[in-house]
LOVEX-392813 format. One record per residue (C-alpha): residue number from 1; y, x, z. Coordinates in pm, 1 decimal. Last residue first. Example, Ala and Ser with C-alpha at 12.3 -4.5 7.8 and 13.67 -1.06 7.14 Angstrom:
residues 2
PT   firo         py         px         pz
PT      2     -106.0     1367.0      714.0
PT      1     -450.0     1230.0      780.0
END
This chain:
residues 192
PT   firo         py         px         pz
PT    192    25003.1    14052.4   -25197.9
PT    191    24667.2    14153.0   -25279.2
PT    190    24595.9    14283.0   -24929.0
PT    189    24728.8    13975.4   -24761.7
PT    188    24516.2    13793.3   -24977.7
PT    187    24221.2    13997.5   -24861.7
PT    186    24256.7    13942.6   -24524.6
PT    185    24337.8    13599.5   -24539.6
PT    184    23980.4    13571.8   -24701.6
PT    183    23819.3    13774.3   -24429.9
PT    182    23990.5    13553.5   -24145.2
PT    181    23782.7    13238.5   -24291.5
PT    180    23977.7    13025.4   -24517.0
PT    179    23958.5    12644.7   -24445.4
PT    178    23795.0    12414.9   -24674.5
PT    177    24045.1    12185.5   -24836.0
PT    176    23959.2    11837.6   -24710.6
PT    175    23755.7    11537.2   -24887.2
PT    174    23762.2    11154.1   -24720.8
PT    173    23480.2    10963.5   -24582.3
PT    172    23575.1    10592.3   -24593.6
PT    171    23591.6    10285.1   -24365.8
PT    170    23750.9    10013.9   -24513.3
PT    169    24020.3     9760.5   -24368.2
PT    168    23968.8     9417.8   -24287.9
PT    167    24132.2     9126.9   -24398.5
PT    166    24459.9     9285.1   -24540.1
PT    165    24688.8     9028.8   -24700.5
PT    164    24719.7     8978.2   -25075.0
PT    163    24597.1     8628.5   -25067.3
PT    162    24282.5     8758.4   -24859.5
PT    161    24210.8     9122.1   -24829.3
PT    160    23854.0     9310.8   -24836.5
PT    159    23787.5     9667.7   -24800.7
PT    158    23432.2     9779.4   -24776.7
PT    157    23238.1     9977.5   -24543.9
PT    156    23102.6    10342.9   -24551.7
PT    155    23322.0    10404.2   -24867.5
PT    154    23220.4    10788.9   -24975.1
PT    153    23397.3    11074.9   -25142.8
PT    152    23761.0    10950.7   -25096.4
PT    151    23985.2    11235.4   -25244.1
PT    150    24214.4    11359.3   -24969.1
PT    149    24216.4    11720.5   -25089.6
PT    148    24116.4    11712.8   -25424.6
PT    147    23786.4    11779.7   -25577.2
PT    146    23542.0    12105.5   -25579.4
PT    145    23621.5    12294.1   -25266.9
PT    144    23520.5    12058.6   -25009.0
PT    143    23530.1    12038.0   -24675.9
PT    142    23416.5    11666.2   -24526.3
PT    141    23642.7    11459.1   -24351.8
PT    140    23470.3    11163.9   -24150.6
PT    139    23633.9    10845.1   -24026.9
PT    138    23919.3    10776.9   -24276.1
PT    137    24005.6    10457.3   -24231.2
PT    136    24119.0    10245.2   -24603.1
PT    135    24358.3     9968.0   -24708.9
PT    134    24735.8    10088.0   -24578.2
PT    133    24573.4    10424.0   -24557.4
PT    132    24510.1    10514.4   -24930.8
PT    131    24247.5    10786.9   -25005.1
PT    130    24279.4    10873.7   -25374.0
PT    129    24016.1    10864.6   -25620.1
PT    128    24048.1    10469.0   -25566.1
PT    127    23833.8    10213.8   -25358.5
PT    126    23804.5     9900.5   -25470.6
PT    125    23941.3     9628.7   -25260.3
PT    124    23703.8     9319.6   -25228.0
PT    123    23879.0     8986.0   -25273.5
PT    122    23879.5     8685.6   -25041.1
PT    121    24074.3     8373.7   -25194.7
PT    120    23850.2     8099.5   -25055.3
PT    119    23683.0     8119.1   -25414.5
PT    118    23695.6     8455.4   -25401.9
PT    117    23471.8     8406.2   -25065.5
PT    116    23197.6     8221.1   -25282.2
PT    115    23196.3     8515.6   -25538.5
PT    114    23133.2     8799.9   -25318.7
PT    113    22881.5     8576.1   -25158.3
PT    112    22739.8     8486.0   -25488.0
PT    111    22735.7     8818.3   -25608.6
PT    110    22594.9     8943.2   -25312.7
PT    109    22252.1     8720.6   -25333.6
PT    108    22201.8     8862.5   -25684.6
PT    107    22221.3     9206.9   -25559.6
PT    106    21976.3     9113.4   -25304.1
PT    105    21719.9     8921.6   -25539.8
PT    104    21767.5     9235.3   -25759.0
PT    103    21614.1     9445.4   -25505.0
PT    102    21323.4     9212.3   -25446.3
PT    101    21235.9     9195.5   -25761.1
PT    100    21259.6     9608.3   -25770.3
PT     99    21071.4     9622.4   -25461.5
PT     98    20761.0     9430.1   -25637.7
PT     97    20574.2     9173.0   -25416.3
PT     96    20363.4     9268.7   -25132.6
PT     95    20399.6     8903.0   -25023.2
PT     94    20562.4     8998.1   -24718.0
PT     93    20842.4     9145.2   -24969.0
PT     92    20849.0     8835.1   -25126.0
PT     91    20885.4     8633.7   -24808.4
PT     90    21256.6     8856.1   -24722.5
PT     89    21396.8     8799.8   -25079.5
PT     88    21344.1     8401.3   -24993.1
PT     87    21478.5     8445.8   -24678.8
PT     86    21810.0     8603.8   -24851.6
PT     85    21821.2     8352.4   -25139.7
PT     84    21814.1     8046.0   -24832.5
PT     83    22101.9     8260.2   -24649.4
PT     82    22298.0     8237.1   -24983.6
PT     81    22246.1     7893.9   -25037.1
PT     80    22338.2     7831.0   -24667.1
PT     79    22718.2     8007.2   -24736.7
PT     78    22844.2     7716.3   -24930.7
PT     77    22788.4     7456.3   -24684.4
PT     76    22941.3     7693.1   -24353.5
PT     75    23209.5     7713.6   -24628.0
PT     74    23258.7     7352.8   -24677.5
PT     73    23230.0     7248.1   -24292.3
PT     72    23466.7     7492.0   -24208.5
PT     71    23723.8     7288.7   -24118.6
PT     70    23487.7     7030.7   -23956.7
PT     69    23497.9     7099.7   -23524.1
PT     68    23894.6     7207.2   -23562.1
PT     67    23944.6     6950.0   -23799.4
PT     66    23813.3     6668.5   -23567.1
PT     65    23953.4     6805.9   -23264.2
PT     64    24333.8     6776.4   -23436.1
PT     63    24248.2     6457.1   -23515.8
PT     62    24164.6     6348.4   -23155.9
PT     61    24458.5     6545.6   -23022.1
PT     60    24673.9     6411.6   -23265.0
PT     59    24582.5     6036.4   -23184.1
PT     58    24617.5     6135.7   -22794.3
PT     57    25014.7     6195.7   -22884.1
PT     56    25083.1     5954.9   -23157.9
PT     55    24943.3     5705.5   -22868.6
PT     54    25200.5     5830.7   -22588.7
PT     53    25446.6     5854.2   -22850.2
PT     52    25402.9     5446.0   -22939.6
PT     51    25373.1     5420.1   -22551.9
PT     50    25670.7     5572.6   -22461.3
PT     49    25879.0     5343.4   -22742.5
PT     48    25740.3     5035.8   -22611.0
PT     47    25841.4     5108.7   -22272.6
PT     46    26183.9     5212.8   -22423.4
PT     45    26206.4     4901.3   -22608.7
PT     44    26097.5     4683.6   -22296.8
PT     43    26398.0     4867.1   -22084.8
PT     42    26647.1     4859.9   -22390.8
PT     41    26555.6     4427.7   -22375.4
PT     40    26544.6     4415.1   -22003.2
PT     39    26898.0     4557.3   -22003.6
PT     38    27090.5     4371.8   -22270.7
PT     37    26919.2     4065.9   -22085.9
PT     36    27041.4     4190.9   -21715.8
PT     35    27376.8     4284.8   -21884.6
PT     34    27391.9     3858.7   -22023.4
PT     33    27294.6     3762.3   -21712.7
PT     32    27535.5     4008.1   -21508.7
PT     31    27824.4     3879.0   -21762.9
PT     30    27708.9     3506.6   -21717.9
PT     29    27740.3     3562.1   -21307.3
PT     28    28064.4     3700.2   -21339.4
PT     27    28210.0     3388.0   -21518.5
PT     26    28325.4     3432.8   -21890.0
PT     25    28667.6     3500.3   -21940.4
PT     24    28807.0     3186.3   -22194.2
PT     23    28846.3     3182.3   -22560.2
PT     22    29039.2     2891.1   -22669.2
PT     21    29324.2     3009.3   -22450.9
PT     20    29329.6     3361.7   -22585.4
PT     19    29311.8     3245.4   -22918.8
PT     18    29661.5     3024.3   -22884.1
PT     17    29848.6     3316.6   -22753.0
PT     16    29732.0     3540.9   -23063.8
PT     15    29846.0     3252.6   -23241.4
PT     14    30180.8     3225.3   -23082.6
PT     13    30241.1     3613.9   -23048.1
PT     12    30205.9     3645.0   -23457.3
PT     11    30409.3     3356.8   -23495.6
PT     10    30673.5     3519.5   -23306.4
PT      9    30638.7     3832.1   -23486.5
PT      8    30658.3     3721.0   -23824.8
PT      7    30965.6     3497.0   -23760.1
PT      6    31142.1     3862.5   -23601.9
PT      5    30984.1     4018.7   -23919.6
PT      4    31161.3     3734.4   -24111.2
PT      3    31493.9     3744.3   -23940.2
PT      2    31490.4     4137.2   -24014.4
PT      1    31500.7     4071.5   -24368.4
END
């Protein structure tokens, strides 16, 4: 057994032997050619390389122009047939025409605002009894006996919120407790 791996080994030296003198060490002046290729061909690739990213670049710039000058190319569209009802509303009452025509020519020009910005996802917030912060400013307070304290009597501007976000928050008068005058403390200190 060990006479074969001794055989092995000896054959195994021979041939690698025999490879090394078929191949021989190439001179020094085919290893810098070869090395000068090698590097000519990365240099060209990078060179290519910077100039595909230099073009991506300036290419994204130009589309990136375009959208910013046409994104709202669509809306600005939509939003023309409701200036054109508005002017319209505005000649009839040059004309002399009817307020109540005219009226209804603005409520009609709302709706299709109010529906034009649903379609962009843009929904009015009604305003509830109570007066919610997170959707509403409160920039007058006005005593009153008669409803709840912090009852919203009157929405000076609208709410609106887009995907469930807040767009703009509305401005709202909100109710307050009156305060009692010194008499009245008087007399509930006397009752007590």
């Amino acid at each position: 057994m060990s006479d074969e791996k001794n055989d092995l080994k000896e054959e195994t030296l021979e041939d690698l032997e025999g490879e090394n003198d078929e191949k021989r060490e190439p001179s020094s002046d085919e290893i810098i050619k070869k090395l000068s290729e090698e590097r000519d061909r990365y240099y060209n690739n990078w060179l290519k390389a910077e100039a595909e990213l230099d073009n991506f670049k300036k290419r994204v710039l130009r589309e990136k122009e375009e959208f910013r000058k046409f994104a709202l190319e669509g809306l600005i569209k939509e939003i023309l047939t409701p200036i054109d009802y508005l002017e319209m509303a505005l000649e009839h009452t040059k004309n002399g025409e009817n307020l109540s025509a005219l009226a209804q020519g603005i409520e009609y020009t709302i709706k299709i605002f109010l529906d034009l910005l649903k379609g962009y996802g843009v929904e009015q917030i009604k305003a509830a009894d109570k007066f919610d912060p997170n959707y509403f400013e409160a920039t007058e307070v006005e005593e009153r006996d008669d409803v709840e304290e912090g009852t919203i009597l009157k929405v000076h501007r609208k709410a609106y919120k887009i995907q469930e976000r807040l767009l703009r928050a509305g401005i709202v008068t909100v109710s307050k407790k009156p305060e009692k005058k010194d008499k009245e403390i008087e007399n509930d200190k006397k009752e007590e």
